[in-house]
N, C-alpha and C positions, 0 to 999 in steps of 0.2 A: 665486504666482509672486514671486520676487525680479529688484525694477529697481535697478539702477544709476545715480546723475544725478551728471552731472559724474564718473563716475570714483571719488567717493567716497561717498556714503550710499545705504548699501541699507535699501530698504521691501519689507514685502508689502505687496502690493497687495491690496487688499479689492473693489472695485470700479470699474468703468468706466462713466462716461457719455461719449456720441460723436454728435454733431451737431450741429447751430446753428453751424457753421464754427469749430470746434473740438474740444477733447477733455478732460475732466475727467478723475481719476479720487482714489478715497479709498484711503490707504495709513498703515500702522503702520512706524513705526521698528524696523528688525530686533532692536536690540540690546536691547527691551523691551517686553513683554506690556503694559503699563501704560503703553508711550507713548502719548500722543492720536493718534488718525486725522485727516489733514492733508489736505487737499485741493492738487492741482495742475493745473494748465491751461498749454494752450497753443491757438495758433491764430488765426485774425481775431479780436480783441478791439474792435472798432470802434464794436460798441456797452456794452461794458462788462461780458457776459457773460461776461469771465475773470476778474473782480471784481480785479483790478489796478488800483492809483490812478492810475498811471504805465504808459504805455506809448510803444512807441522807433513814432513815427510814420516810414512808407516812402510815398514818390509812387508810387503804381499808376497811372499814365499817362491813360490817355484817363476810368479809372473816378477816383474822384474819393481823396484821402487816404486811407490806411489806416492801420488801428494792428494791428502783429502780435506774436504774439508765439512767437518760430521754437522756441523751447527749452520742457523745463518749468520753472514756477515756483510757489513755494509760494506758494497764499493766503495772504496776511497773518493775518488774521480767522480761519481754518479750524479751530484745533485744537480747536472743540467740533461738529465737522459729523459726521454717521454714516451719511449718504444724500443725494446729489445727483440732478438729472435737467436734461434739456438742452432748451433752447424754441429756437427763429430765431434771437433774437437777446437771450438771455436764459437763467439759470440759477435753478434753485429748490435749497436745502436745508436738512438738517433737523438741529435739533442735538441733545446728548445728553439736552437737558430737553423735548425734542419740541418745540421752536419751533422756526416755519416762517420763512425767509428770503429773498431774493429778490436778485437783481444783475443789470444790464443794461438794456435796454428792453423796458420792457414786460409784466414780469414781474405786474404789478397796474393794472389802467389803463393811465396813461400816463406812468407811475413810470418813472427811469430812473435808475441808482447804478453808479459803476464798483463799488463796496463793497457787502458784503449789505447788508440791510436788515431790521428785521422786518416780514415780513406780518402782519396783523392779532392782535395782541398779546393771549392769554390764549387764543389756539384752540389745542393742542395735540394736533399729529398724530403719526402713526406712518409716512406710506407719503406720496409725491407723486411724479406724472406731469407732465414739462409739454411740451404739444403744440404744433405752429406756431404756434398764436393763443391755446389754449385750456389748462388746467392743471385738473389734478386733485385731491386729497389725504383722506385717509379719519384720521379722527379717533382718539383712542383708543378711543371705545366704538363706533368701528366706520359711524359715518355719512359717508356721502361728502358734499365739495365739491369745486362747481367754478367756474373763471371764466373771462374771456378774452371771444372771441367768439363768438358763436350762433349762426352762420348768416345765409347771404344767401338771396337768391332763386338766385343761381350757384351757391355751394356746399351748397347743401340747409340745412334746419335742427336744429334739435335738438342739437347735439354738445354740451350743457351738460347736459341732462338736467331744462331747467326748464320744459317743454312750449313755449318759443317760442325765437325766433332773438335774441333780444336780447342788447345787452352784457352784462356781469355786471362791472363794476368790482374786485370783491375777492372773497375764499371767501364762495359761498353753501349751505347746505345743499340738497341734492338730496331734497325730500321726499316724490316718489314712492316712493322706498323705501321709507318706513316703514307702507307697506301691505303690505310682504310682512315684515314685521318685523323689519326690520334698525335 
């Protein structure tokens, strides 16, 4: 599909990501096979999941400050991203050398960047998921991790995949898989 922003520059659109109170998506410049794929966001940027340094702060009345952001706008940083995915209050993506990057709160611990970041430096993935709390990503030879949170006694446990409910601070390898040999 071709968008229109502002009237003037048309992208295809490669992809969508949509939630954490907002909206991503990854797109090429029309006028070139060989443009980089650019990431844009709109939406509650409040905790910095639209990876904007700058954002036009509004009074939301009785709820407390907000940062929005009503239009799309180009990530700064984007032109080597090829896969995004959307947390709460946080975004994960992936660039063309398979580094993993992160923006917003909470995306690794208790990391927090208006601007990516990189996640743990010399993993290189292919593929990432990132869920309310928890995030996912499968490596190039195919082994999964995962981090975020593990479970409570309320929300059950396991959603990491490391036999208990703990944190998990950063990518960890999931290695019950490699009993079925992955």
């Amino acid at each position: 599909e071709d968008v229109k922003l502002g009237g003037v520059i048309m992208f295809a659109v490669r992809s969508f990501a949509v939630g954490g109170k907002g909206v991503r998506f990854l797109g090429r410049a029309r006028f070139s096979t060989k443009s980089p794929t650019v990431i844009f966001s709109w939406g509650d940027g409040s905790d910095g999941q639209l990876g904007h340094a700058k954002f036009q702060k509004i009074n939301a009345g009785l709820m407390s400050d907000r940062y929005i952001q009503a239009e799309p706008r180009k990530l700064v940083k984007s032109k080597r991203f090829t896969q995004c995915s959307v947390g709460d209050g946080y975004t994960l993506g992936i660039t063309s050398t398979n580094d993993l990057f992160g923006w917003g709160n909470g995306f690794v611990g208790e990391a927090q960047s208006n601007e990516p970041v990189p996640i743990q430096p010399g993993l290189k993935v292919k593929a990432v998921s990132a869920g309310p709390k928890h995030c996912a990503a499968i490596d190039m030879d195919g082994q999964v991790y995962t981090w975020g949170h593990g479970g409570s006694w309320l929300s059950g446990g396991g959603q990491l995949g490391h036999g208990d409910t703990k944190k998990v601070e950063a990518p960890k390898m999931v290695d019950s898989f490699k009993q079925y040999g992955a």
